[in-house]
C-alpha positions in Angstrom: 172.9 102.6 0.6 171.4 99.6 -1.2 171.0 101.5 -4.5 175.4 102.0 -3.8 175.9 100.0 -7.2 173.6 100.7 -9.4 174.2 104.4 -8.4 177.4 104.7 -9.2 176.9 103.3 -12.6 176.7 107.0 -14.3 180.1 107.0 -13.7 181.4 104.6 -16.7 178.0 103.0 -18.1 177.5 105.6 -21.2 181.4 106.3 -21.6 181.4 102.6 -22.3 178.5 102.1 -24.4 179.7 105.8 -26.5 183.0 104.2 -26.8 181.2 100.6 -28.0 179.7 102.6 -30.9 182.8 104.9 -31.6 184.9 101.5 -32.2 182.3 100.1 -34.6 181.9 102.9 -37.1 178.9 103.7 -36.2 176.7 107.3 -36.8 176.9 108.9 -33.5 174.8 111.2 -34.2 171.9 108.7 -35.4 172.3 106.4 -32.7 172.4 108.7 -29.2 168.9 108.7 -29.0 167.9 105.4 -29.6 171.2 104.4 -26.9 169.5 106.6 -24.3 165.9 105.7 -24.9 167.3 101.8 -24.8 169.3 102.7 -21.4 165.7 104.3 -20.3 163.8 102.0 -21.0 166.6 98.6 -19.6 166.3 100.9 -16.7 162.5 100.2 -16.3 162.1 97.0 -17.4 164.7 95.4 -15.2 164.6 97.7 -12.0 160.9 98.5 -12.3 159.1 95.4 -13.6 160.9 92.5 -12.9 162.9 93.5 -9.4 160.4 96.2 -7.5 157.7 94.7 -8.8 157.7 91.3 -9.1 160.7 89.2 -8.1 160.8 91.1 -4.1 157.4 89.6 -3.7 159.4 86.1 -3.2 160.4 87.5 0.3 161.3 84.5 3.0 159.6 86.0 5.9 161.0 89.7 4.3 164.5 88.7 3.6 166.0 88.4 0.1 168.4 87.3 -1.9 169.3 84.0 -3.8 169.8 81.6 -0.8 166.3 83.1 0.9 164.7 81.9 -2.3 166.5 78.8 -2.5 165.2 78.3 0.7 161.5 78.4 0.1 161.4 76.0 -2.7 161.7 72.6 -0.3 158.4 74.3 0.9 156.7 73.6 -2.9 157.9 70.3 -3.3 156.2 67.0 -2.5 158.2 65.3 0.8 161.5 63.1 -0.3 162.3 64.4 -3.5 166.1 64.9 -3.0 166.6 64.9 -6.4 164.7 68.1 -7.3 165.8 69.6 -4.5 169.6 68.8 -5.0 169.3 70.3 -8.5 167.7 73.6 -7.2 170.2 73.9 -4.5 173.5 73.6 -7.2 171.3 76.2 -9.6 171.7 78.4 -6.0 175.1 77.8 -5.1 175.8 78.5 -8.8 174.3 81.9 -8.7 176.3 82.2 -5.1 179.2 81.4 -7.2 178.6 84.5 -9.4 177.4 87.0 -7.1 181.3 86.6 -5.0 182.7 87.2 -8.7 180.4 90.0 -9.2 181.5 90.7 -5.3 185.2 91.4 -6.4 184.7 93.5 -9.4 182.5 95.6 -8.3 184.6 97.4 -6.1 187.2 97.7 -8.5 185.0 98.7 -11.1 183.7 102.1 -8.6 186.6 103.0 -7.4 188.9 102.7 -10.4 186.0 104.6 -12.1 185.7 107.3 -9.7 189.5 107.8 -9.7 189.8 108.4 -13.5 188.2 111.5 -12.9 191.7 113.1 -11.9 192.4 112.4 -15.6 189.8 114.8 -16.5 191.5 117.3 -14.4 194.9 116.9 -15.5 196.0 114.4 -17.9 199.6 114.1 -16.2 197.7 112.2 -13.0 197.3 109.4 -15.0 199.8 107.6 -13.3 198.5 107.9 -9.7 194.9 106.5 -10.8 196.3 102.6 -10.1 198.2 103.2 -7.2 195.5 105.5 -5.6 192.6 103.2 -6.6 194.8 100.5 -4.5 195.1 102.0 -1.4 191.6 103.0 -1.2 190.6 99.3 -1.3 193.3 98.7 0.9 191.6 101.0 2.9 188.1 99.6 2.9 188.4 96.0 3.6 190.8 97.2 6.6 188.5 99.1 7.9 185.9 96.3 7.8 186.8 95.1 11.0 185.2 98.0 12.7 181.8 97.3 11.2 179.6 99.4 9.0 177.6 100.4 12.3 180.1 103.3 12.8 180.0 104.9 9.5 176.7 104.2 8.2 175.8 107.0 9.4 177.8 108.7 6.7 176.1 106.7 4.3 172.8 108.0 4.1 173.7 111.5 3.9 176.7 110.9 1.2 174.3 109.0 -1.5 171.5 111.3 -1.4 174.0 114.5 -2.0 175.5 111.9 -4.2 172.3 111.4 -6.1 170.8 115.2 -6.1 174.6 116.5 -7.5 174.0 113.8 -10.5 170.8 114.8 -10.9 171.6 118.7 -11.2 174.5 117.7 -13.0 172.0 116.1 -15.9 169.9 118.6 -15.8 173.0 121.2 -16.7 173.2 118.6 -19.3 170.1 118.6 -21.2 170.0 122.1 -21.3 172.6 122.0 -23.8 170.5 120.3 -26.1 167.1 119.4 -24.9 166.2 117.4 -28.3 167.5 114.0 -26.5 164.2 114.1 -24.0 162.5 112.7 -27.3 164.3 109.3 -26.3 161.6 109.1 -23.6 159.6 107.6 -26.8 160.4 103.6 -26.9 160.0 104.3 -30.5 163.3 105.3 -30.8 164.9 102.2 -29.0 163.0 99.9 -31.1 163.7 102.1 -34.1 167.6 100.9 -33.0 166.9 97.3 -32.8 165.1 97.3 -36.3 167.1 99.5 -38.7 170.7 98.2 -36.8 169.8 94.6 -35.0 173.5 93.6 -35.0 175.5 97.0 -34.0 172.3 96.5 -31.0 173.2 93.5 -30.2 177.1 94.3 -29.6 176.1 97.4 -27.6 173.6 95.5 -25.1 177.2 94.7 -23.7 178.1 97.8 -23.1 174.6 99.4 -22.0 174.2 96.4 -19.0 176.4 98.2 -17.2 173.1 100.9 -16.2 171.4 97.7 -14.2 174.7 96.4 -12.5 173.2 96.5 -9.2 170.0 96.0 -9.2 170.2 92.5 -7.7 171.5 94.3 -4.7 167.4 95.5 -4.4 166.3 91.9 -3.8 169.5 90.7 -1.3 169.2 94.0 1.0 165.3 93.7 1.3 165.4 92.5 4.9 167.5 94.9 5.6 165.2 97.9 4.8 162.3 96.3 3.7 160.6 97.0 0.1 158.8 99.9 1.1 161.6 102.2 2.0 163.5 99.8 -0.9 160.5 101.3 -3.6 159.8 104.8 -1.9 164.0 105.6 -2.5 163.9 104.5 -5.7 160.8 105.9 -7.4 161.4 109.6 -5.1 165.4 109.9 -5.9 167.2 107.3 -7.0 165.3 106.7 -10.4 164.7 110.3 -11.6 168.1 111.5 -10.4 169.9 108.6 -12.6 167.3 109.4 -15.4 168.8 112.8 -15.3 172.0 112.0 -15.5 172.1 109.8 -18.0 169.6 112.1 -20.2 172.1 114.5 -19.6 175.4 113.0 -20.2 174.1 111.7 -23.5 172.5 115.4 -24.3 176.5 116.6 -23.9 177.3 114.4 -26.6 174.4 115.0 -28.8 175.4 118.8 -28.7 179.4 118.1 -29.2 178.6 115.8 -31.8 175.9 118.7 -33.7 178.9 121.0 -33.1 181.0 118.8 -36.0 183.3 117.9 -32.9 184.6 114.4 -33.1 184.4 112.4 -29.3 187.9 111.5 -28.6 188.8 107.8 -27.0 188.8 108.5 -23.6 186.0 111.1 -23.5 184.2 110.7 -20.2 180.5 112.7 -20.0 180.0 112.2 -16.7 183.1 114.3 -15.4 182.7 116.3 -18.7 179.5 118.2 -17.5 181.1 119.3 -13.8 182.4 122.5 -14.0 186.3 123.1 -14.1 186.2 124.7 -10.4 184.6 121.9 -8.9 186.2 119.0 -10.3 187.9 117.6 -7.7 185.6 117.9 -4.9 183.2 115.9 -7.4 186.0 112.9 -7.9 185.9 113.2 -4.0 182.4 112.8 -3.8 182.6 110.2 -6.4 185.2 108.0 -4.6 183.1 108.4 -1.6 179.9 107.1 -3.7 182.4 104.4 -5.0 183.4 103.5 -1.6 179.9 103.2 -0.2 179.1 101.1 -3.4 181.8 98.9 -2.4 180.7 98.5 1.0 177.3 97.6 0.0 178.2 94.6 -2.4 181.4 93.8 0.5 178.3 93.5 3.6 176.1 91.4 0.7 178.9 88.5 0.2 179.4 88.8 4.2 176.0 88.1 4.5 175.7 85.4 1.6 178.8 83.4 3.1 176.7 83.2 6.1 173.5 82.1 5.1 176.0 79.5 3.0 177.6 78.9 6.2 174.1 78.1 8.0 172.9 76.0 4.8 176.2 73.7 5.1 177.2 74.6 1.5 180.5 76.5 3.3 182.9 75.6 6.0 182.3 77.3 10.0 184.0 80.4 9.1 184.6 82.9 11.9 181.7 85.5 12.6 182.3 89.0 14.4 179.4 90.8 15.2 180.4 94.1 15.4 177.2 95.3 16.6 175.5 93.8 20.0 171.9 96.0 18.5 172.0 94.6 15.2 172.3 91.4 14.2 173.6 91.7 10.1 176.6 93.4 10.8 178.6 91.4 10.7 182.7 90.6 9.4 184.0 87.9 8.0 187.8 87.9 8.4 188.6 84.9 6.0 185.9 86.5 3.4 187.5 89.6 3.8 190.7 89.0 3.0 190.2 86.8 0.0 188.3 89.9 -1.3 190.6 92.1 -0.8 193.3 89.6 -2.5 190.8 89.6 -5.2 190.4 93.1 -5.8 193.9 93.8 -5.6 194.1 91.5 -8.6 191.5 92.6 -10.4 192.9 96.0 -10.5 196.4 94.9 -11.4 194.6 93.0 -14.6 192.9 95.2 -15.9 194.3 99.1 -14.7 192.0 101.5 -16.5 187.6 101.1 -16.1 187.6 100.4 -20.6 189.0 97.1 -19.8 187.5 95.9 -16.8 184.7 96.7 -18.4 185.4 93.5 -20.4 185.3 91.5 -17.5 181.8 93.0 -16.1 178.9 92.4 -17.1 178.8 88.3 -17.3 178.6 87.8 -13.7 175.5 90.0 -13.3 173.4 89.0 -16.1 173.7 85.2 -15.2 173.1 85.7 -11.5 169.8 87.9 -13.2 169.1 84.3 -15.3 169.7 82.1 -12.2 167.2 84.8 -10.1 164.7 84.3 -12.5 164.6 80.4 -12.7 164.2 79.8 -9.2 161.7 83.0 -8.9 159.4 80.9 -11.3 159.8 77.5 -9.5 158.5 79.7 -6.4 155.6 81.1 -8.4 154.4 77.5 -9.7 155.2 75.3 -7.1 154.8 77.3 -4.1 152.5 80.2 -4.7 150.9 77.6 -7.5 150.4 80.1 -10.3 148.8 78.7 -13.1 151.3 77.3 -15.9 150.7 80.0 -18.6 151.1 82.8 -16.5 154.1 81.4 -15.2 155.4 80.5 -18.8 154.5 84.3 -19.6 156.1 85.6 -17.1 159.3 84.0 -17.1 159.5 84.2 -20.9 159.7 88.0 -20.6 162.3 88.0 -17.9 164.3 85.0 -19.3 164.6 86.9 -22.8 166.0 89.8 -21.7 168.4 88.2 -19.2 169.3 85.7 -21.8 170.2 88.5 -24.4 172.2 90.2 -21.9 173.8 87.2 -21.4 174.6 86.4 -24.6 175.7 90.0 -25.1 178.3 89.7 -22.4 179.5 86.4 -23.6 181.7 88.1 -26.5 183.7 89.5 -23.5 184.8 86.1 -22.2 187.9 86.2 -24.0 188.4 90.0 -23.3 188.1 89.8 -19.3 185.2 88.1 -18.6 186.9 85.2 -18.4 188.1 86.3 -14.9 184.7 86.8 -13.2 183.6 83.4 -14.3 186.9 81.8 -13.0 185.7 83.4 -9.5 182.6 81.8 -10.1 183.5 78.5 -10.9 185.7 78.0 -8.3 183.6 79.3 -5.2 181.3 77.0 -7.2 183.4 74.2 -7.0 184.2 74.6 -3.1 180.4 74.6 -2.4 179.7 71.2 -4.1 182.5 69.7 -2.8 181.6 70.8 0.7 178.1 69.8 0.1 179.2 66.5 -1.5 181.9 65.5 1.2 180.2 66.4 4.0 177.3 64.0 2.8 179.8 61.0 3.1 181.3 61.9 6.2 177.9 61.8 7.8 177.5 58.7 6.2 180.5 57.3 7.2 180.5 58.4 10.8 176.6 57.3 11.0 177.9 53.8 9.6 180.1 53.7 13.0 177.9 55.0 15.9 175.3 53.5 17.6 172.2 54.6 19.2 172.1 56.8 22.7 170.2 53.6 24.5 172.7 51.1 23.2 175.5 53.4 25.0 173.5 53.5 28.3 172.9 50.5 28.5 176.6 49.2 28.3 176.7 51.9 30.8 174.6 50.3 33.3 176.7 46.9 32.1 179.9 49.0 33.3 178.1 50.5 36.2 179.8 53.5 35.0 180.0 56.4 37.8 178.4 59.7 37.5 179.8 62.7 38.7 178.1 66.3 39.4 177.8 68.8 36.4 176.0 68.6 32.9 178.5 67.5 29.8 176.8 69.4 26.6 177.9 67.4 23.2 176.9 68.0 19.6 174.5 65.4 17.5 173.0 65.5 14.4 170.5 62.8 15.5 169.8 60.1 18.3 173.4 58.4 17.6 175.8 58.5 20.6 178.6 61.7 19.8 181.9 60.4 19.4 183.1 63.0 21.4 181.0 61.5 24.5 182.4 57.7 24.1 185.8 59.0 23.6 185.4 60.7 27.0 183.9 57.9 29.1 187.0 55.6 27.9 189.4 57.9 29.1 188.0 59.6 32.1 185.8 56.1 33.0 182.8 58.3 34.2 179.7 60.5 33.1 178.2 63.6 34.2 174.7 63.1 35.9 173.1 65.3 33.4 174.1 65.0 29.2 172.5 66.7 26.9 172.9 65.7 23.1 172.0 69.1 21.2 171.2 68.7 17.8 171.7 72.3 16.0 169.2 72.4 12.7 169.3 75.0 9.3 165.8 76.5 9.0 165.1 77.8 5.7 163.3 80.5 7.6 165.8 83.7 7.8 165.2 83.9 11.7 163.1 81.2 13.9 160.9 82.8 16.3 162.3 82.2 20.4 159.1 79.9 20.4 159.9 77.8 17.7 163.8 77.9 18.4 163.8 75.0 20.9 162.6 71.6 21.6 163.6 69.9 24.8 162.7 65.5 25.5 164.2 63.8 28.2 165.7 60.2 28.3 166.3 57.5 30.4 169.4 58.2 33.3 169.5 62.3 33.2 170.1 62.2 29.0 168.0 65.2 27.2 167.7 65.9 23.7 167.3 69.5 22.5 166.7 70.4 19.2 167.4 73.5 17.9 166.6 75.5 15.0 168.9 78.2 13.4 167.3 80.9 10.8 169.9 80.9 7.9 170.5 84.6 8.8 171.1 83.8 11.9 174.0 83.0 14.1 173.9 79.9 16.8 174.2 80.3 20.6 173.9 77.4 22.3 174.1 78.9 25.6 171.3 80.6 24.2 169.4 77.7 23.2 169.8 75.8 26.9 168.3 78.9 28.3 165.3 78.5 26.3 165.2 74.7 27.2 164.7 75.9 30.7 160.8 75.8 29.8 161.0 72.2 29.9 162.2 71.5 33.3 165.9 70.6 32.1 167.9 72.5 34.9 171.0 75.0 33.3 173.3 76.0 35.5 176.3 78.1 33.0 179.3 77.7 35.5 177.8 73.4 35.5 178.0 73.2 32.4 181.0 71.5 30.2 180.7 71.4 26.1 182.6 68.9 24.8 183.2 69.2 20.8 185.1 67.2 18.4 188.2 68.1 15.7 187.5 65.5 12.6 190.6 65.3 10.8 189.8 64.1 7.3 192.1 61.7 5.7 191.7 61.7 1.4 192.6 57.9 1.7 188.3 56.2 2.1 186.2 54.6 -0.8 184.0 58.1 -1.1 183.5 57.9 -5.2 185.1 61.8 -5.5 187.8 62.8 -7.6 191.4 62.5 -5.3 191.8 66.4 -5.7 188.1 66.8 -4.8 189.1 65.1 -1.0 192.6 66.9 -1.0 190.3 70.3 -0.8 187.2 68.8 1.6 190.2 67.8 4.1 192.0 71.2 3.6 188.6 72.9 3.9 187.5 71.0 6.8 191.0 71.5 8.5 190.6 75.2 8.3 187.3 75.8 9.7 186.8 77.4 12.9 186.4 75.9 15.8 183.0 74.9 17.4 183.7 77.4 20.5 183.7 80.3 18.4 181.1 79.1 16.2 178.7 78.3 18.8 179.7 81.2 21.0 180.3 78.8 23.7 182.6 80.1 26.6 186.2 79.2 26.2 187.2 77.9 30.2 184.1 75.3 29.4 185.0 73.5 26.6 186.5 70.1 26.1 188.1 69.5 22.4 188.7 65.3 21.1 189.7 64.5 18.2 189.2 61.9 15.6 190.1 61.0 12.3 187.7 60.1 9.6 188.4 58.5 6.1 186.8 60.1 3.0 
């Protein structure tokens, strides 16, 4: 299941990079094998040495992905520098940024992909490749609501006959001309990059389309863990792409020996299935495509939660959709504006050639971004010494920068697209993260402390009534929620409990650690609580736990009394007019605390305010 991507990448990567060389002149014949020893040898380097090996042993308490190594860098920095940390966090939310472009294409990419295959069959289907790749993804994100819980069991099965069909499928292929296993020698790659450095250059674009995925390795560690992670890859994943690759470009190498010249539109990889089973192998290959797409859809739903929990997004609605597991999980809002996108993408660019154009970009920056923050890790956390760090990232940063610089020719061809997805999730999550910081300002500028409001309580001689009135803090300030309710209701429950909810950069706090209870003067306790980022909050949850500090919880006592802040663009906060227009549209749209909390409808109080930005 994790390796959905990257496996699926048989399916278009050396039709691409064969077309690449077809529309620059160049000698086929001389430049198959150093292609396929250079997609070999891309393979290893970037799957094998830089993910497997090295960059999943920056695991936060064994989960992965860019926001999990975000997180651990506060850990390596000296206390108060807000600055460094500020800069490593927009460096995150950029790569976030990328990864929901690279979100969006890649299910358009598989499907659209696997679907060209009827053209294979019978050119006269060409126009129901579109419309059929459309209702697929249609299909998917519908049926997202139902979680992957229910048809993962499908999954498994489906990519390892996925994987041993490619496999035998290669193998059919190199026995039609078993001189391209001489590309397992590097000699012939670098033999490539010497004798044709420019024509290499233009084709890196094409051949980065064999390691589109392989970030997916590092976000869906703590899913499966590395073991199972490393023991799928090096037992069937690896060989079987090996294979197919080997063998799709050992078709050419034989048709191209034969004096026959490789039409535009020649596809290997539905060119070495047999006639009679060509259509159960697009099947199979939509199915691989669909389970690709889930893959990289569960990833973003998971990466706009861990956003979610790190304040760089809005409260967006949660479903779990399993009560065993806690990732699966849908994101309805997410969801939709995925589906929107893919729908889009599809429309732009109808045929796999020239989506191509848009692929590509997305990946190799987020593969730059990974590799920046992986060496911050290793010096200031792990404290590697500077050389070895220097070494280390060298090697990784040169071959994700000449990626990157590969894919950069496309911008004007597509990729422009995928970095217009980036930019502007980009720009949501520092406006977020910069408005957010002046409301808190603001509304901290206007409260005063919890003792201050007790004592003009005993001033008042305020009454108390029976119950316990639950409002949300971010520190020992009095909740504007709580004075709002003693002016109108002119009492206060016996028991009030200002929670303060806090964003671990652990993935998931341990029960111990989750809850801190002290209790103040006249029945007032403050609870802290502490939320792993891949975790959701439950404050019913967290008063349970509280129970271990003599506060008394009774559910059907309890009232939770949350606040709407309505954000009016009209305050001093230095941000661009626009940039408040979208905080107060944002902030008007995000769900409501009782969801978001998984508090119990019947016991929640809503007030409102309104806040200048």
């Amino acid at each position: 299941m994790v390796f959905g991507d990257i496996g699926t990448s048989p399916l278009y990567a050396i039709k691409e990079s064969i077309a690449h060389l077809r529309s620059h002149g160049e000698p086929l014949e001389e430049f198959m094998l150093g292609l396929m020893s250079l997609v070999l040898w891309l393979l290893v380097f970037v799957v094998n040495v830089k993910y497997i090996f090295s960059i999943t042993r920056a695991s936060n308490r064994g989960e992965g992905g860019i926001f999990a190594l975000m997180s651990l860098i506060p850990r390596g920095l000296a206390r108060g520098v807000r600055r460094s940390t500020l800069f490593y966090l927009m460096i995150a939310v950029l790569g976030a940024g990328l990864l929901f472009g690279d979100g969006i294409i890649t299910p358009s990419m598989s499907v659209l992909s696997a679907m060209e295959g009827l053209v294979v069959f019978s050119p006269n289907l060409s126009g129901a490749v579109v419309p059929g790749t459309l209702v697929i993804l249609v299909a998917v994100f519908f049926a997202q609501q139902w979680g992957t819980g229910k048809i993962g069991a499908f999954f498994g099965p489906v990519m390892i006959l996925w994987f041993v069909v490619i496999a035998l499928l290669g193998i059919r292929g190199i026995a039609m001309d078993t001189s391209v296993l001489r590309a397992f020698n590097p000699m012939y790659a670098m033999h490539l990059i010497w004798e044709h450095p420019v024509a290499c250059f233009f084709l890196l674009s094409a051949v980065v389309l064999v390691v589109t995925g392989a970030e997916a390795l590092y976000a869906d560690m703590g899913h499966f863990g590395i073991r199972s992670i490393r023991l799928a890859w090096y037992l069937l994943v690896g060989p079987a792409l090996t294979l197919s690759y080997f063998g799709q470009g050992a078709l050419a190498l034989s048709k191209i020996k034969a004096g026959e010249t490789l039409a535009e539109g020649f596809n290997p990889f539905f060119e070495l299935v047999p006639d009679g089973l060509l259509i159960p192998m697009v099947l199979l290959s939509t199915c691989a495509a669909v389970i690709a797409s889930q893959a990289m859809i569960s990833g973003v739903f998971s990466m706009a939660r861990q956003a979610v929990r790190l304040n760089l997004l809005p409260r967006l609605e949660i479903v779990h959709t399993s009560d065993e597991h806690e990732g699966q999980i849908y994101l309805p809002t997410v969801n939709g504006l995925m589906l929107i996108g893919c729908l889009v993408t599809v429309l732009l660019f109808p045929t796999s050639s020239s989506l191509a154009s848009a692929y590509g970009i997305a990946v190799t920056a987020v593969m730059g971004v990974t590799t920046f923050l992986f060496c911050t890790v290793a010096y200031r956390l792990w404290r590697w010494k500077l050389w070895f760090v220097l070494l280390v990232g060298f090697a990784f940063l040169s071959v994700d920068a000449l990626l990157l610089a590969a894919n950069v020719l496309k911008i004007f061809s597509g990729g422009w697209f995928t970095l217009a997805i980036a930019l502007g999730t980009f720009i949501v999550m520092a406006t977020w993260v910069q408005g957010s910081f002046y409301i808190g300002k603001r509304i901290a500028e206007d409260s005063q402390t919890i003792h201050e409001f007790l004592a003009e309580l005993w001033d008042d001689a305020t009454p108390r009534v029976d119950g316990t009135a639950v409002f949300l803090t971010t520190n020992y300030s009095t909740p504007i929620a709580l004075k709002h309710f003693v002016e109108h209701a002119h009492v206060v429950h016996k028991q009030v409990v200002l929670l303060t909810i806090i964003s671990s950069n652990l993935p998931i706090v341990p029960p111990w650690r989750q809850v801190h209870a002290e209790w103040l003067p006249d029945g007032v306790w403050k609870i802290t609580a502490r939320c792993g980022f891949m975790e959701s909050p439950n404050i019913p949850r967290f008063l349970e736990r509280a129970r271990k500090y003599e506060f008394k919880f009774e559910p059907e006592q309890t009232t939770y009394f949350t606040r709407r802040t309505l954000v009016l663009p009209t305050g001093p906060a230095k941000m661009a007019p626009w940039r408040k227009r979208l905080f107060a549209a944002l902030a008007r749209n995000s769900t409501d605390a009782t969801r978001s909390f998984s508090l119990p409808p019947s016991r929640v109080v809503d007030f409102g305010s309104q806040v200048e930005l």
